[in-house]
C-alpha positions as CSV (number, residue, x, y, z in Angstrom):
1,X,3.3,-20.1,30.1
2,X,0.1,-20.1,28.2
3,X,-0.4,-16.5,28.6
4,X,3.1,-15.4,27.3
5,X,2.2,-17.6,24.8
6,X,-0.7,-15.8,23.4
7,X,0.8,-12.6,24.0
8,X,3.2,-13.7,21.3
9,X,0.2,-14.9,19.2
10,X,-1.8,-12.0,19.5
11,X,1.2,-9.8,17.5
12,X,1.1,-12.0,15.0
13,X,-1.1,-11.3,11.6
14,X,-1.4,-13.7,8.7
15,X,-1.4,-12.7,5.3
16,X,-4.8,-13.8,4.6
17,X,-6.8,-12.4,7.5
18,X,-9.4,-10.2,6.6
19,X,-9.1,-6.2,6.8
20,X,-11.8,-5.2,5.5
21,X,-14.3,-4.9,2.6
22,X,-14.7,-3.6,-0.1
23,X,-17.2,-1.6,-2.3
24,X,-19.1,-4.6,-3.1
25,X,-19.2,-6.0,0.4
26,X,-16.5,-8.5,-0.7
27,X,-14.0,-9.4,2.2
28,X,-10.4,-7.9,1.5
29,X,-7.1,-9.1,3.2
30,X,-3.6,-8.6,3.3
31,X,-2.4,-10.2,0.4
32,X,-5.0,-8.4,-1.5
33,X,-3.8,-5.4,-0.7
34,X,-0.2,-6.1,-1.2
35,X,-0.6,-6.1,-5.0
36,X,1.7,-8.9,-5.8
37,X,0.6,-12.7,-6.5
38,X,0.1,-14.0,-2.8
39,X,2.9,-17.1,-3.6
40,X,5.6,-14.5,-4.1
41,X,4.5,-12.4,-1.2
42,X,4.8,-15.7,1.2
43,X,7.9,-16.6,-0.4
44,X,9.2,-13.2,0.4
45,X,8.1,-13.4,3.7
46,X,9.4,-16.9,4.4
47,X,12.5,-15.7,2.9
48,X,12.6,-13.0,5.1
49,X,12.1,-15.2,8.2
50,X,14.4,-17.8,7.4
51,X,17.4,-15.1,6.8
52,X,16.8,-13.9,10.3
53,X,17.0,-17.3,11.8
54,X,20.2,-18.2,9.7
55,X,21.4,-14.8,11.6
56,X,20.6,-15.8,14.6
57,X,22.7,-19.4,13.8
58,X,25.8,-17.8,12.9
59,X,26.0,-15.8,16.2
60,X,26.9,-19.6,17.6
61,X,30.0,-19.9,15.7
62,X,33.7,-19.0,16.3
63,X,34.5,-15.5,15.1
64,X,37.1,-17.1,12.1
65,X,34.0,-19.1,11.2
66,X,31.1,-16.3,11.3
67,X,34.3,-14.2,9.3
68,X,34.9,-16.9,6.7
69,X,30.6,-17.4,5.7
70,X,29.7,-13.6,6.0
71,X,33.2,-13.5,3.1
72,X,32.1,-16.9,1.4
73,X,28.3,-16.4,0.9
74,X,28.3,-12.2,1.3
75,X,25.7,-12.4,3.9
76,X,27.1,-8.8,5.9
77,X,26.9,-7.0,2.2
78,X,25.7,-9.6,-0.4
79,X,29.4,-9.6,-2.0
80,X,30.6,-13.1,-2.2
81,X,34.1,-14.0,-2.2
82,X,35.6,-16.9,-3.5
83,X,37.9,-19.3,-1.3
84,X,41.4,-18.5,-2.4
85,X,40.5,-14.5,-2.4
86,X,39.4,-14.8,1.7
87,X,42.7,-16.9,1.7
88,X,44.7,-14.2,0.8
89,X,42.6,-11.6,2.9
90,X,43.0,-13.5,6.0
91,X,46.4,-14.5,5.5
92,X,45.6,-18.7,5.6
93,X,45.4,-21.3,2.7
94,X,42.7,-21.9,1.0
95,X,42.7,-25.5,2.3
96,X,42.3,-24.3,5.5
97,X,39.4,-21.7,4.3
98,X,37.4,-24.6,3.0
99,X,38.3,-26.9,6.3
100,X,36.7,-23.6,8.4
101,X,33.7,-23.3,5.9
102,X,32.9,-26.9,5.8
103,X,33.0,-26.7,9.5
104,X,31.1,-24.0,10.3
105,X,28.0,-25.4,8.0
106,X,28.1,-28.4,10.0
107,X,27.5,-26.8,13.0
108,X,24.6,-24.8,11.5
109,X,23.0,-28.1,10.0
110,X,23.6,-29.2,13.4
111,X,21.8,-26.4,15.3
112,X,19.1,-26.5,12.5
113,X,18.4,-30.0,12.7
114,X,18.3,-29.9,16.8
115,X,16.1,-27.2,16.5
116,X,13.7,-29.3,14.3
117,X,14.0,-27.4,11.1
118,X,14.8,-28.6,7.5
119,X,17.4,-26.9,5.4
C-alpha cells in the first residue's frame, strides 16, 4: 500500500519546486517560469482539478440527470441553457426540469461531502 502510494507521489510536481537556477545562482521554480502571478496559476490549477473531479461526480447520476446539468450549467460545451428551453428540448415541464436539477445537485453535494470535500 505504501509503495503504490509513493508511486503516485513521485508523479506528482508542485508549483514551487525548484528547477533550476539562474544566472545569478538564484533558485528558479515552476511558477517562475510560468510568467503569470503564482495566485492565478494555482487558482487555474485548482480550477482545473476541481472540474475533473465534478466530472468524475456526474458520471454517478441517472442519464436524464447528467442530460439536464451538462444543458443547465453547459458543462459538455460551455453553453448554458435556461430551464424552460431544456423543457421544450426534452419534451417535460419545466417543473419537472428543476425537480431533476435540484435532485441531481443533491446527490453531488452528497457524494462531495462523503467524500470529505467542501463545495
Amino acid at each position: 500500500m505504501h509503495l503504490r502510494f509513493m508511486k503516485k507521489v513521485r508523479a506528482e510536481v508542485s508549483l514551487y519546486d525548484p528547477i533550476g537556477v539562474d544566472k545569478e545562482g538564484n533558485e528558479i521554480s515552476l511558477i517562475d517560469v510560468l510568467g503569470t502571478h503564482p495566485e492565478v496559476v494555482s487558482e487555474i490549477v485548482e480550477n482545473s482539478f476541481e472540474r475533473r473531479r465534478l466530472k468524475e461526480k456526474v458520471l454517478l447520476l441517472s442519464g436524464r440527470e447528467k442530460k439536464v446539468l451538462e444543458l443547465r450549467f453547459g458543462l459538455k460545451d460551455g453553453d448554458r441553457m435556461t430551464q424552460r428551453e431544456i423543457a421544450r428540448s426534452l419534451g417535460i415541464s419545466r417543473s419537472y426540469v428543476s425537480r431533476i436539477e435540484k435532485r441531481a445537485i443533491t446527490k453531488l453535494a452528497r457524494e462531495f461531502t462523503a467524500e470529505g470535500c467542501q463545495y
